[in-house]
ROVO-58857 format. One record per residue: z, y, x of N, C-alpha, C, O, CB in turn. Coordinates in steps of 0.1 Angstrom, whole numbers, plus 5000, padded with zeros to 4 digits. Each point is the difference from the previous one (the first is absolute). Glycine has a CB too. Layout:
N
ZYXZYXZYXZYXZYX/...
# end
This chain:
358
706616967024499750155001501350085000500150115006497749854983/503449985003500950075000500850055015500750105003499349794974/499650025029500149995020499650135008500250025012498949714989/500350344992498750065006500250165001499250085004499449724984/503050225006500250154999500750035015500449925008500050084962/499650165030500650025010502049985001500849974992496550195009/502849875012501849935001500750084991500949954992499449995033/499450234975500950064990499250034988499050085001502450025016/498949824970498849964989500650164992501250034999498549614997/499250424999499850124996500749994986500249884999497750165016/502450024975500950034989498949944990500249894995501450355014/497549824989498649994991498949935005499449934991501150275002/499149795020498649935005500549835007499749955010499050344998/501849674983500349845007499649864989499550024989502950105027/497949784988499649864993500150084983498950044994502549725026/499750264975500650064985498650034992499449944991503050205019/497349994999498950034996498749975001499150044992502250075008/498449825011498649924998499749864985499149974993501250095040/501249884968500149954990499950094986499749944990501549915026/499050234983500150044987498350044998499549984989503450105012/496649965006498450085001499649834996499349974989500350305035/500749654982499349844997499950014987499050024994502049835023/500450124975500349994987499250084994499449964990502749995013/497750185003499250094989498749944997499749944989501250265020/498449815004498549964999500449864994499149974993499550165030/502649764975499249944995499850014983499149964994501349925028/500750184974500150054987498650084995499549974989503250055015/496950055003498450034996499049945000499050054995501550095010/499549715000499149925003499949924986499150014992501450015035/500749884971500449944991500450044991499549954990500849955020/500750214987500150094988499050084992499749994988502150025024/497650064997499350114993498349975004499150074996503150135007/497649685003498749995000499149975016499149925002501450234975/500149945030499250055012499449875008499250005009502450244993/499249624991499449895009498349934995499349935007503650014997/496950124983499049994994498950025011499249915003501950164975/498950065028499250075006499449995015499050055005502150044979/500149795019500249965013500149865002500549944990500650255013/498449735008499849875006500849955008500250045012498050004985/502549854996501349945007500050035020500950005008499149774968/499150255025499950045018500750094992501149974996496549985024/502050214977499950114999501950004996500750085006496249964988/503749874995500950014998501449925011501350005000496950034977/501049935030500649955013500650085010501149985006497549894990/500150265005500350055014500350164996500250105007497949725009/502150174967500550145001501749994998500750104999496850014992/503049745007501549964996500350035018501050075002498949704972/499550195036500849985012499750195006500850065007498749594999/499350414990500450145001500950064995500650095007497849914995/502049984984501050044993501549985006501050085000497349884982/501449915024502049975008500050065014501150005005499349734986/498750315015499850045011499350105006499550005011501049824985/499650314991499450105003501150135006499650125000498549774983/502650085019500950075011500749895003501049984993499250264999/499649695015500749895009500250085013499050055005499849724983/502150235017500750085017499550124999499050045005501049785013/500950254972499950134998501450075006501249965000497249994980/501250125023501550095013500750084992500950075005497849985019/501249974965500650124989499750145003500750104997501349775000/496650125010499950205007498549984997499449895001502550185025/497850024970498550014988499350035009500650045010499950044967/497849925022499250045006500350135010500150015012498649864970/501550205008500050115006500750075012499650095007499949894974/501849935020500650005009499549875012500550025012501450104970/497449785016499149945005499450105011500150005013499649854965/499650235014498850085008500550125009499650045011498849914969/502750105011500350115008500949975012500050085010499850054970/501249725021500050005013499649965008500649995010500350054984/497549905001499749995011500249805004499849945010500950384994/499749644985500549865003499449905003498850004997502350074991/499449815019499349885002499049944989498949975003503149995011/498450044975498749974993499550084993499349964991501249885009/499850325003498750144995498849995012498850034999503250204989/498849715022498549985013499949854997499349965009501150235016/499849754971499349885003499049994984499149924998503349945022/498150244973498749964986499550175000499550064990501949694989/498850285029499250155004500250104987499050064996498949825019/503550134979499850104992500149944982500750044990497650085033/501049804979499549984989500549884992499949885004498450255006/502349924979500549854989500549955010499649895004498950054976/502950155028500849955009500349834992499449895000501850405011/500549754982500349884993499649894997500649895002500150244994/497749874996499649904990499449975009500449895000499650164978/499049965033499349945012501249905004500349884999497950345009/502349884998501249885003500549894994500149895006500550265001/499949884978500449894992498849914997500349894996501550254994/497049875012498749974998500149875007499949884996498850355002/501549845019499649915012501849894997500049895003497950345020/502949824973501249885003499549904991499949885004502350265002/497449894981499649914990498649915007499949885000501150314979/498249925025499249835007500249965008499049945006499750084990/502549975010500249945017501149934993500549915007498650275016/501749864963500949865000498849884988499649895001503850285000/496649904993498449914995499249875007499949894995499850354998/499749815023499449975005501849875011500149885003497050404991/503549805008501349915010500549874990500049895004501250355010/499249804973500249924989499049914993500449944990501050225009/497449835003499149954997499849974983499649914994500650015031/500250224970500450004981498650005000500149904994502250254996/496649865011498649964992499449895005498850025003500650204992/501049655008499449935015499249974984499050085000502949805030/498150054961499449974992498850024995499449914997502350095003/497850165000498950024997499150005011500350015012500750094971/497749895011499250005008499550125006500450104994499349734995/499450225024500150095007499250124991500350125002500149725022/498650124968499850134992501149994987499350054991497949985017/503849954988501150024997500750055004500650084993499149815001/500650105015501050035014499750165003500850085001499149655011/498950284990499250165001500550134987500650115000497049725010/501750084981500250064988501550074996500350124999497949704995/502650055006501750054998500450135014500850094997499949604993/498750295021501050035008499250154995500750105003500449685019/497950254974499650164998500450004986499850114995498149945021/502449914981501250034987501350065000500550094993498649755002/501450065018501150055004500350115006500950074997499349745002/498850235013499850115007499550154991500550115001499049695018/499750164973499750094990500950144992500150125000498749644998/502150064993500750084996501550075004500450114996497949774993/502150055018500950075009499450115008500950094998500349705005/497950275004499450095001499750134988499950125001499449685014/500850104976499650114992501250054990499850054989497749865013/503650065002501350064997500550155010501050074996499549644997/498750315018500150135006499850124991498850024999500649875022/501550184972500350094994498550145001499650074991503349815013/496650115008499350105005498349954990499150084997502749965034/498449844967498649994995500050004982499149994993500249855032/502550174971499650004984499050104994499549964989502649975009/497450215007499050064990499349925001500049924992500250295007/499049775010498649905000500249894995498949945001500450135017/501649854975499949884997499950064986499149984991502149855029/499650244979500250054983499150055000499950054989502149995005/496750015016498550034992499149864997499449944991500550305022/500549764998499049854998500949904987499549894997499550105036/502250054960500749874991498750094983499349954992504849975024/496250194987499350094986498449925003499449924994502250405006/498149755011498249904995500149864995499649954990499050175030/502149844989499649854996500649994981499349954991501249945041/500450154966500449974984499150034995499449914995502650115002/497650115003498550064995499049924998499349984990501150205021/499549765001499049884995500349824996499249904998499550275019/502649854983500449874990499749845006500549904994498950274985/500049815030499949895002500549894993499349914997500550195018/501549934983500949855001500250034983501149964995500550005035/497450094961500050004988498949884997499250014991501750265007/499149645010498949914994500649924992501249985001497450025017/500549934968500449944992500049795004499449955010499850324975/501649675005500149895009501249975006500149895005497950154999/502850034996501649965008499750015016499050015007501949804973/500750165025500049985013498850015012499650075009502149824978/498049985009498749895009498950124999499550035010500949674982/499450364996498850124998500350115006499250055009500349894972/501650115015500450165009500149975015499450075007502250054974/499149775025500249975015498450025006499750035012502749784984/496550154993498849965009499150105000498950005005501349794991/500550324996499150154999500450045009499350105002500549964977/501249945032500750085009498949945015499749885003503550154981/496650065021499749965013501550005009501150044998496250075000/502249815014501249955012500850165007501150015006496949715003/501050364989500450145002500950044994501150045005497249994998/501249954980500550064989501849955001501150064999496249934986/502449915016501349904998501050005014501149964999497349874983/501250205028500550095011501350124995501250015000496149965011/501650104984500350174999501349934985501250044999495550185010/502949734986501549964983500749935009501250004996497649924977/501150005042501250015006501250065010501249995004497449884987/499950225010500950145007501050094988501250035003496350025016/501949984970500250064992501649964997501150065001496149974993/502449835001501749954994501149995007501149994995497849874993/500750155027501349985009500550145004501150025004498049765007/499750314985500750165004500550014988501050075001497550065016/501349844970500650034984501649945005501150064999496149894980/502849915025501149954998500850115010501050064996498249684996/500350275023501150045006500550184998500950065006498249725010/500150264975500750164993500650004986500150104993498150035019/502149764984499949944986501850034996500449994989497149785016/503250275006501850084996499950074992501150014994499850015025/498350064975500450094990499149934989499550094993501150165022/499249664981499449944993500849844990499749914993498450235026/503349924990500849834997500950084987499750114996500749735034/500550104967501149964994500950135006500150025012499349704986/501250364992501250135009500649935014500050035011501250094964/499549745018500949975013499949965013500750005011500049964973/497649985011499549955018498950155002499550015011500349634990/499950444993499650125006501150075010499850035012498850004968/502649995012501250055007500249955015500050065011501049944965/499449855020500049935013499750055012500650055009499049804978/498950145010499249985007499550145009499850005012499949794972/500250305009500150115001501350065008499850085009498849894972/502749995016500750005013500049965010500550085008500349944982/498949875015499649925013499150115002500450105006500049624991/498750285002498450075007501050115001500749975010496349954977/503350185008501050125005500749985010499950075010500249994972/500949835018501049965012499149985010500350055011501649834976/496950075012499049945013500150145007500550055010497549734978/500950304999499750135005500950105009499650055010499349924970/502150065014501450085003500749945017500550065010500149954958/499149865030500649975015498850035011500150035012501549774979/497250184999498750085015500750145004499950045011497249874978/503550165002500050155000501150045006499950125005498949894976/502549925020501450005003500150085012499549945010500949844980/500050355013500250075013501049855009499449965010500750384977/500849605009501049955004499549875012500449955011500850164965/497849865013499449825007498650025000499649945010502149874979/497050255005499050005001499350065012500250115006500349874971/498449895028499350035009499350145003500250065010499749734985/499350274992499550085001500750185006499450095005499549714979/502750185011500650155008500449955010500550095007500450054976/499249715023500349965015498750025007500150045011501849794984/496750144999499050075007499350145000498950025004501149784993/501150304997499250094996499350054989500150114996500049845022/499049944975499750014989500150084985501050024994499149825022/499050184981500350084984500249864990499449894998498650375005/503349794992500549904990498549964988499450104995503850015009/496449794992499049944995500450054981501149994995498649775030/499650284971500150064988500449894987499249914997499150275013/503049854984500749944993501049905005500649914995497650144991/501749995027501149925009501250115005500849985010497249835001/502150294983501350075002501050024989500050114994498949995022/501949804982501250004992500950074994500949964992498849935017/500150284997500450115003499250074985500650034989499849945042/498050054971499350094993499649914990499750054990499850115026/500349694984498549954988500749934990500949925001497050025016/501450144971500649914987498749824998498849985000502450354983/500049595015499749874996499550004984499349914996502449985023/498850214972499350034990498850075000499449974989502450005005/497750125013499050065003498849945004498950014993502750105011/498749825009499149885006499949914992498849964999501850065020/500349924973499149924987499150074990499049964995503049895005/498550234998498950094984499150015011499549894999501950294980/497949895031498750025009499649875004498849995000501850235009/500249684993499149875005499649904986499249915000502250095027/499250024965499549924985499050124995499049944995503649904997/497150305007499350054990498449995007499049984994503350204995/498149835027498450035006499449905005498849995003501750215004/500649684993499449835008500049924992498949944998502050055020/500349974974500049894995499850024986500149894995501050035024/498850134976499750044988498349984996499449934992502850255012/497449925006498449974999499249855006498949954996501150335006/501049685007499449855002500449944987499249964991501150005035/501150044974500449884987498850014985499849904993503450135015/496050144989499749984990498749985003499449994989502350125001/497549885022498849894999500049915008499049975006499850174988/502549785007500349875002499449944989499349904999502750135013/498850064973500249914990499150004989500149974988502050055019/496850045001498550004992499549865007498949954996500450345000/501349675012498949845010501249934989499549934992499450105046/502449984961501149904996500950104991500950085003499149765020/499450124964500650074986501450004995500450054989497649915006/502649965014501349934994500750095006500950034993498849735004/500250325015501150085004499950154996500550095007499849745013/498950194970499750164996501649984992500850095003495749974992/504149834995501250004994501349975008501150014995497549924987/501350035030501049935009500350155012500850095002498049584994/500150285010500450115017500150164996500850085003497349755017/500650184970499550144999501450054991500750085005496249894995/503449984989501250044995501150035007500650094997498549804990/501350025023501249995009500250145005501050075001498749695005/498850264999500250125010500450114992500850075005497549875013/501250104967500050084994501850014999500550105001496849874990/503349915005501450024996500750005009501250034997498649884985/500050065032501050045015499450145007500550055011499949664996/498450344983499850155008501450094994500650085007496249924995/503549974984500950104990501449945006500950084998497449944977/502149865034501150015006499850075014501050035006499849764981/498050245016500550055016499850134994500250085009498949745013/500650264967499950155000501250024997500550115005497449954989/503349834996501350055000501049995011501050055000498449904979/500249975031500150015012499750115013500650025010499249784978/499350235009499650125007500950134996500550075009497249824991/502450134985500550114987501850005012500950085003497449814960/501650005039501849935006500150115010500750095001499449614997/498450245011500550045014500350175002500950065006497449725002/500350274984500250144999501150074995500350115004497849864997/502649964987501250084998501149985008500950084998498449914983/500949915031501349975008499050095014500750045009500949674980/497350315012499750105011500150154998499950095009498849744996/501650174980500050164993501950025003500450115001497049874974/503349945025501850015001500349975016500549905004500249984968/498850275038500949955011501049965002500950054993498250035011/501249825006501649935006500750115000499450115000500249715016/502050164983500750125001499650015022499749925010502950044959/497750165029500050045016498950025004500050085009501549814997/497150054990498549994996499050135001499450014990501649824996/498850255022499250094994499350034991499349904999501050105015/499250094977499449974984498950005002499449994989501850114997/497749905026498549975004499749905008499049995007500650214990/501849705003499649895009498749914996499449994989503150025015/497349955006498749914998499849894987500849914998499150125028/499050004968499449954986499549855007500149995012499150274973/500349655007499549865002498450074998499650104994502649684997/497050095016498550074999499449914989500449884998499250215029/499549944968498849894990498950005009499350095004501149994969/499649835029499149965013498250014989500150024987502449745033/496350244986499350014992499049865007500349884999500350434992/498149755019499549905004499450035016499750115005500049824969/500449955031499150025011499149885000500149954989501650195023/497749814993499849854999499549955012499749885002499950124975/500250085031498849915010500749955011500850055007497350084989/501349785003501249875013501249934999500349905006499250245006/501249914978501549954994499749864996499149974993501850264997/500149675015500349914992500049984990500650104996500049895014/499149944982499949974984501549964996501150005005496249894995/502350094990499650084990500350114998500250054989499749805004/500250215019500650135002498750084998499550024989502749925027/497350114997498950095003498950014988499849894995500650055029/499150164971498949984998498950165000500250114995500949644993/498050195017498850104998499950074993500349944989498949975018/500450204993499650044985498650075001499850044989502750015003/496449995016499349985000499549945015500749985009499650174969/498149825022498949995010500550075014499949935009498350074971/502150135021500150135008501449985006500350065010498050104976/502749765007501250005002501250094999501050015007497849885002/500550184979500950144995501449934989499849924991497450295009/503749835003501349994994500550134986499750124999500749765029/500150064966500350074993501350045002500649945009497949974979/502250185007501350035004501050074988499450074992499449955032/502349984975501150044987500650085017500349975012500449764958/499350415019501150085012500950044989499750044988498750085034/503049854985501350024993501250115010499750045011499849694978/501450295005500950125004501049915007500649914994499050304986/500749845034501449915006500250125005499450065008500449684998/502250344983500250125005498850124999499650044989501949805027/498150204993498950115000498749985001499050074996502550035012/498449775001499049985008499349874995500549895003500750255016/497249874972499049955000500149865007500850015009498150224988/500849695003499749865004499449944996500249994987501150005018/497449925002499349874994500349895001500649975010498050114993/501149844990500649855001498749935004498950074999503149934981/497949925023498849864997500149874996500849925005498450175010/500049864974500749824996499349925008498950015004501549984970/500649925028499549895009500649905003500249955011498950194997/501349814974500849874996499149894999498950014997502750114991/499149745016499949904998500849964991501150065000498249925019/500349874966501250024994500449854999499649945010499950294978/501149685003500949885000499249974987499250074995503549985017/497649824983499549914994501049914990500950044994497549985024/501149824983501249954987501049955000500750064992498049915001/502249905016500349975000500950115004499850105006498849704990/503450134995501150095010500149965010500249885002501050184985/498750045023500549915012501350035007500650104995497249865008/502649985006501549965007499650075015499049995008501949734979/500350365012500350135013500149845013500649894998501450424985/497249765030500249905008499949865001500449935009500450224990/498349784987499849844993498849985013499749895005500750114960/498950115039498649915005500449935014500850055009497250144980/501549715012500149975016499450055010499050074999501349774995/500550135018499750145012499349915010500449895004502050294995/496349875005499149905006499750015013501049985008498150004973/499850055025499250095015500350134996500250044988497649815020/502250225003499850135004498450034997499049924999503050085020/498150154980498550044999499049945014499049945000501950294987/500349835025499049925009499749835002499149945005501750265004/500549784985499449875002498849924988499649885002502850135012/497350074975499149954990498849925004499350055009501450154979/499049715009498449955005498650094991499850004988501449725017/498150345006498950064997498949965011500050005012501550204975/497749795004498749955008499450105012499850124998499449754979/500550085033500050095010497950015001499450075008503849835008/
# end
């Protein structure tokens, strides 16, 4: 799968990080429980979603997907540009590689809507809805049956146990502000560098097509401390804390983390605004401020985008640049565990040349 990226491998969206989302999910599985819940099929086909849920990713987010108009915003019509895609490479190297020859064909069924599932359900655009549907279901506890494992796994319908594997692969893959300071940091730079080069007047597609630079992709106005406090307080925060009503172990581990890397990114932020408050010498004294991006969500790449309601109304933080009012919109994707190595991933097919089922 590592074969499978495009020729120029993106800063943040390559092998590195599909490995590391693996690691995660499987640390929730074996660590904290979540394999209890789930059936070695189940635990099968959400490990190869997890390595391969942005597999031949181009480093340019949905959004820019759609707006220009691209070979695969028409070929998946719009919609969960990326993860359709990464969806279809994963079953067509699946299917070329013959990795499940093993199971039998309603095995074979089972896994591969596992796989499709939950990679699908890492499109940023569908977290409110999942995070409604994650609150009912705790509400009603299922997987509180008594008996161990073998008991809770058999309270769960094939549905149920679906949706805990959609759930864990979108937990793992927003799960950056949830690590350790140093692989938050990391990681959190890369996804910026990704971002910033979409936005780049110099090299980026989008001011060679005309395009409105994609929000939090201009290097110029958006604080990276900003965009973290808005994407941990309104995303990951409220997933991580009814994650960890299904899996109790990370109310002391993830939920904590975030709490103690929100108080480095506000002294970070505290940073930015005081070196935006001391113009350069030569500088005019209302030169342009950095923005706090707030939210947009609909359509964006994950873990970037997200909804905020049904209607598709956005919320918005308006800040002062110089005189003049400005909105921002969030529409981050973020990084995960392992450190990884600038340039380590291998450089595979082109987008065009990816195999996708025709």
């Amino acid at each position: 799968m590592s074969t499978a990226w495009v020729d120029l491998v993106p800063p943040y969206h390559n092998f590195n990080h599909g490995t590391d989302v693996l690691l995660q999910v499987a640390q929730y599985a074996l660590v904290f429980g979540a394999a209890e819940l789930l059936t070695p099929l189940d635990v099968l086909g959400l490990g190869v979603a997890a390595l391969g849920h942005d597999v031949s990713h181009p480093g340019l987010n949905n959004a820019f997907q759609v707006n220009s108009a691209s070979e695969l915003a028409l070929r998946y019509a719009d919609v969960a540009v990326l993860e359709a895609h990464s969806a279809a490479v994963v079953g067509t190297l699946v299917r070329d590689r013959q990795l499940l020859l093993g199971l039998s064909d309603k095995d074979f069924r089972r896994c591969r809507l596992i796989i499709c599932a939950s990679i699908l359900g890492t499109d940023m655009s569908t977290h409110f809805k999942t995070m409604e549907r994650l609150t009912k279901f705790n509400d009603a506890a299922p997987w509180t049956a008594e008996g161990g494992g073998a008991a809770k796994r058999d309270a769960l319908e094939a549905e149920e146990r679906k949706f805990v594997c959609d759930v864990l692969l979108h937990t793992a893959d927003v799960s950056n502000p949830a690590r350790p300071w140093d692989l938050c940091k990391k990681w959190s730079d890369l996804v910026m560098d990704e971002f910033f080069r979409q936005g780049d007047k110099l090299c980026d597609k989008e001011a060679l097509l005309g395009l409105p630079i994609s929000p939090n992709c201009n290097r110029a106005s958006t604080s990276q401390a900003g965009c973290s406090i808005g994407f941990s307080d309104f995303i990951v925060k409220p997933l991580f804390c009814q994650v960890a009503r299904m899996l109790p172990g990370l109310e002391g581990t993830a939920v904590a983390c975030l709490a103690s890397n929100r108080e480095k990114w506000v002294d970070a932020k505290d940073a930015e605004a005081s070196a935006a408050a001391a113009p350069a010498a030569g500088a005019p004294e209302d030169g342009a401020k950095r923005e706090d991006t707030a939210f947009d969500a609909a359509g964006d790449e994950s873990p970037g985008g997200a909804r905020l309601g049904d209607d598709g109304a956005a919320t918005t933080v308006r800040e002062r640049r110089g005189t003049r009012a400005v909105r921002g919109r969030f529409t981050m994707s973020w990084p995960r565990a392992i450190v990884p190595e600038r340039g380590s991933a291998r450089r595979g097919r082109s987008e065009r040349s990816s195999p996708v089922p025709t």
